[in-house]
C-alpha positions in Angstrom: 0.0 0.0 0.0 2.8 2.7 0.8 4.9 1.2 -2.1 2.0 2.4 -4.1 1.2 5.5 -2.7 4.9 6.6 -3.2 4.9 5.9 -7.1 1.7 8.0 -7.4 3.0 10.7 -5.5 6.6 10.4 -7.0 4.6 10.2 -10.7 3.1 13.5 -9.8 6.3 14.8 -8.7 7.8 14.2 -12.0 4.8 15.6 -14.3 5.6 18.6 -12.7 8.8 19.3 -13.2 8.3 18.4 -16.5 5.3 21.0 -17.1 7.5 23.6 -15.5 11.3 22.9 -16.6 12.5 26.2 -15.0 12.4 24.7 -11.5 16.1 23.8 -11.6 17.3 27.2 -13.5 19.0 29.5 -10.6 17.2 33.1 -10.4 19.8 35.7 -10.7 19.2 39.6 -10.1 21.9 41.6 -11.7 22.4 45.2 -11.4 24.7 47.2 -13.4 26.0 50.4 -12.4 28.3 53.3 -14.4 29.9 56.5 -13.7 28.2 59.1 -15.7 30.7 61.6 -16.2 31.6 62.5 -19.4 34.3 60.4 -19.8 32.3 56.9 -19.8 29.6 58.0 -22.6 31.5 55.4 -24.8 31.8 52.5 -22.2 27.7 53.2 -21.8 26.7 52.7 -25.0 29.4 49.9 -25.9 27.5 48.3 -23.1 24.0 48.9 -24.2 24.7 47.5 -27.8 26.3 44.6 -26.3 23.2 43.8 -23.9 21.0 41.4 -26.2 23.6 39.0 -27.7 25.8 38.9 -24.8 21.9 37.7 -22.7 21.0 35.6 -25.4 24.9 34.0 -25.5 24.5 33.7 -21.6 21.3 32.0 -21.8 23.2 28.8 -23.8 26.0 28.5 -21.8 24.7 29.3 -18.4 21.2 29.2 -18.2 19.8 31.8 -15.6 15.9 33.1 -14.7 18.0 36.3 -15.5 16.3 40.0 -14.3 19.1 43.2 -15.6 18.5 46.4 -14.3 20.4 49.3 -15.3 21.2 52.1 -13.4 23.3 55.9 -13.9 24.9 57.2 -10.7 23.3 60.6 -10.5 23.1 60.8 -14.3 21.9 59.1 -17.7 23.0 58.4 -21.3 20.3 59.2 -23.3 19.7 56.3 -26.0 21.3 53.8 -23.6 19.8 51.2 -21.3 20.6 53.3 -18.7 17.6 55.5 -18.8 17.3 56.1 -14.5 19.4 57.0 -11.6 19.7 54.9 -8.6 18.2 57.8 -6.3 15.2 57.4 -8.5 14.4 53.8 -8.7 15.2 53.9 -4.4 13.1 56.0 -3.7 10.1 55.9 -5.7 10.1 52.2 -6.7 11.4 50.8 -3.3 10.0 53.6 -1.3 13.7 54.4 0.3 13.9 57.5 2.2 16.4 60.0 0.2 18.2 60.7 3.6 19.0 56.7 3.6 21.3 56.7 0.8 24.4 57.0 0.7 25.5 58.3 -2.1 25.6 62.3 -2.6 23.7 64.3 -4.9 24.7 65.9 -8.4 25.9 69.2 -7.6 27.0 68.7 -4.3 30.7 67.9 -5.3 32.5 70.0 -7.1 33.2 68.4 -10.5 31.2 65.1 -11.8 32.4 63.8 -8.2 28.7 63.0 -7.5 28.4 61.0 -10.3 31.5 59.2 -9.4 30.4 57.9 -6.2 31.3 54.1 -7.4 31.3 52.9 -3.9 28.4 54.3 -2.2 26.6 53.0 -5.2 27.4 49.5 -4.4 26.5 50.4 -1.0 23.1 51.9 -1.6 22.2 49.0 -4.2 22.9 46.1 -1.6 21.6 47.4 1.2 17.5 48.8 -0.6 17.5 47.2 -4.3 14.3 44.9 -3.9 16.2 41.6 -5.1 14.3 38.7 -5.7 13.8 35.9 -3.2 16.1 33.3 -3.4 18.0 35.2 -6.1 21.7 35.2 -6.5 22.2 38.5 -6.0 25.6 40.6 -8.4 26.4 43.8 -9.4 28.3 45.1 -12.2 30.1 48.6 -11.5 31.6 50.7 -14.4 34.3 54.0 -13.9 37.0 55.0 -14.8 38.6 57.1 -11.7 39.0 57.1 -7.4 36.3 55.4 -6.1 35.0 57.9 -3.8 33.5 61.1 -5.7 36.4 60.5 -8.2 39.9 61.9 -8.8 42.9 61.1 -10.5 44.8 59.1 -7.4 43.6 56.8 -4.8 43.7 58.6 -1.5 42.5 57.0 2.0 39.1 58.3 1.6 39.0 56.0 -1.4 40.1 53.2 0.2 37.7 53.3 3.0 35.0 54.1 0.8 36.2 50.4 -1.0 36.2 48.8 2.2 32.5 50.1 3.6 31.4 48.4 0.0 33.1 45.5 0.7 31.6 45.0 4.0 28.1 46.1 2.6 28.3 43.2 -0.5 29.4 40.6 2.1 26.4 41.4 4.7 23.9 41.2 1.7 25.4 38.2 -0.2 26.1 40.1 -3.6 28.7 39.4 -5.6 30.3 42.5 -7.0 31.9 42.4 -10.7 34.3 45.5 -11.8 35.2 47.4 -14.9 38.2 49.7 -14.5 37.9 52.5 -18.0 40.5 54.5 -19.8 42.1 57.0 -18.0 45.1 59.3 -18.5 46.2 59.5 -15.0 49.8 58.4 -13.8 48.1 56.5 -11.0 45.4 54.7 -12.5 47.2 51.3 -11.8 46.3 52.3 -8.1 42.5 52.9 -8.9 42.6 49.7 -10.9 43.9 48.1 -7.9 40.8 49.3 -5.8 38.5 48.0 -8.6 39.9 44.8 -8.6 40.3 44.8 -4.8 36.6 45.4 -3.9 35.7 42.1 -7.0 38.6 39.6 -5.7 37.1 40.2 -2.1 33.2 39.6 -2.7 33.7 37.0 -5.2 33.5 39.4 -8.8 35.6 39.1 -11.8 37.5 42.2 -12.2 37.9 43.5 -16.4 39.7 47.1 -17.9 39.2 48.7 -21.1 41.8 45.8 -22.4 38.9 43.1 -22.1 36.5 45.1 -24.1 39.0 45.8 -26.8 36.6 43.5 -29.4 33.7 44.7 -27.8 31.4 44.1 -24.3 29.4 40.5 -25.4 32.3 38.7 -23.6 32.2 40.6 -20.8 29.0 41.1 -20.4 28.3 37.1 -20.8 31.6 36.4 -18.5 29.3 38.7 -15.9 26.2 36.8 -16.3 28.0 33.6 -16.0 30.1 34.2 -13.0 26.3 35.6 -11.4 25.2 32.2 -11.8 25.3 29.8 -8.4 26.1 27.2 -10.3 28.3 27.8 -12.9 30.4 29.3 -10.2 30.4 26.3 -8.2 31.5 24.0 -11.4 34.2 26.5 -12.1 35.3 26.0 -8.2 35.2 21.8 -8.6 36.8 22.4 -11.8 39.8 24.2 -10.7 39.9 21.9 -7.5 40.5 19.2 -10.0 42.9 21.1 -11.8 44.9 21.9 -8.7 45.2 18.1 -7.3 48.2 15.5 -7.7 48.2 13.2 -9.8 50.0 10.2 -8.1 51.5 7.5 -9.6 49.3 3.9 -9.0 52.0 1.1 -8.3 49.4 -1.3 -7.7 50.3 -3.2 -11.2 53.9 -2.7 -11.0 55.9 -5.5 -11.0 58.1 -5.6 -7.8 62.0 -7.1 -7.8 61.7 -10.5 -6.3 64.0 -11.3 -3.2 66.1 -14.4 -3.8 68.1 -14.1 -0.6 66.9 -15.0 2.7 68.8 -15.0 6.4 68.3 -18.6 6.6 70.2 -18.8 3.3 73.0 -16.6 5.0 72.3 -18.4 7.9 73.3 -21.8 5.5 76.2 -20.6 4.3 77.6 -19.7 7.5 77.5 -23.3 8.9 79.0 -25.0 5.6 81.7 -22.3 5.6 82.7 -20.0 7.9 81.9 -21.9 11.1 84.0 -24.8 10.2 86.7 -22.7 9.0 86.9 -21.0 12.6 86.5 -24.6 14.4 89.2 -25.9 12.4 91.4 -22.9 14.1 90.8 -22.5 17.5 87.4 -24.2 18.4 86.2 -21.4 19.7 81.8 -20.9 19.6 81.6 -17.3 17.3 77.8 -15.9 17.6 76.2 -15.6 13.7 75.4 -12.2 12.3 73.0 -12.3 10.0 74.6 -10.8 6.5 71.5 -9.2 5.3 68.1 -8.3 7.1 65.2 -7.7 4.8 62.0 -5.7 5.4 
């Protein structure tokens, strides 16, 4: 009776999963994030052009239940897909209080350094984005200078400013992915550093302007993929796998034989040397073994 209870309930089990194949697709929420000072206008709409084949390349070779928002800090490119600020979409789609936020207003650095505020963007975006349940939660960050308001060298500020993000991604579980642009300044490898720094430590992939030389699909599908739960984990077995010693199996080998023995020394002692010593002065020598085998 429970035997046949169990195949109608597992029968059932299965005729759902196959009228709904998407059970065992992971959900991923991915938001992506630029700079909108002047100097990323190219990077934007690379990007935007990129989106749909880089999605539709994704969805072969790491299938996802795949949501991309698109955000401008403080800013927009018109006739890109990012078409609304993060203040925006905070405060009037998730109903965040403006004082909440922590990134700073346009106009209230001097500059585009509002529009720079890379950090507090990640911050803002983990902590009040309305993510999905039970959705792998990324981001995907785009500047080209300091992470804090901007500037041509990374100063302290900057580096805290890294670290709060950091600490922000980690408490909410999102896995931060970084693009590092062109920039002219003689300490950009520092800001790349800090890019890199803030992917390496939440589990990103960090890229620069040398990644997107043939265009964004790759890196925008490289993105997608390394969003995905479990493409991530196969990449983790696989380099596991890649990282182990082989060891030699001597199992089959064939071992030298041992011919020799102690009782064979043992023999040869009594037919030679111990007469040979009785025959000179009778006296009782104790046997040493010649050879002792393991």
């Amino acid at each position: 009776m429970l035997g046949a209870i169990f195949r109608i309930v597992y029968r059932l089990y299965q005729e759902k999963q196959m009228s709904n194949p998407t059970n065992n697709i992971p959900i991923v929420d991915l938001v992506i994030i630029i700079d909108t000072s002047p100097s990323m206008k190219d990077e934007a709409r690379a990007l935007s052009n990129a989106a749909e084949n880089a999605i539709n390349c994704a969805s072969t070779s790491c299938p996802t239940e795949l949501r991309v928002t698109w955000f401008g800090i403080e800013g927009t490119w018109r006739g890109t897909n990012f078409n609304q600020t993060i203040r925006n979409y905070l405060t009037k789609s998730c109903n965040v209080s403006d004082s909440k936020l922590r990134g700073r207003k346009r106009g209230q650095l001097k500059s585009a350094g509002a529009q720079e505020d890379v950090a507090r963007a990640i911050e803002d975006i983990c902590d009040y984005f309305d993510w999905r349940e039970n959705a792998a939660r990324a981001i995907f960050c785009l500047g080209d200078e300091a992470l804090e308001g901007g500037g041509e060298k990374t100063e302290r500020e900057d580096i805290e400013a890294a670290n709060l993000a950091i600490q922000t991604a980690k408490v909410s579980k999102v896995t931060v992915h970084t693009y590092c642009g062109i920039s002219k300044s003689k300490f950009q490898e520092g800001i790349k550093r800090e890019y890199q720094r803030i992917a390496s430590e939440t589990g990103g992939q960090f890229f620069t302007d040398e990644d997107s030389i043939q265009g964004f699909n790759a890196v925008l599908e490289k993105v997608i993929c390394g969003s995905n739960p479990v493409t991530v984990s196969q990449n983790k077995a696989s380099e596991k796998t890649n990282l182990t010693v082989e060891m030699k199996d001597d199992s089959t080998t064939n071992q030298p034989q041992i011919l020799a023995t102690g009782l064979e020394d043992y023999a040869y002692w009594i037919k030679t040397v111990a007469k040979e010593q009785a025959g000179k002065d009778n006296q009782k020598k104790d046997f040493r073994r010649g050879r002792i085998w393991a």
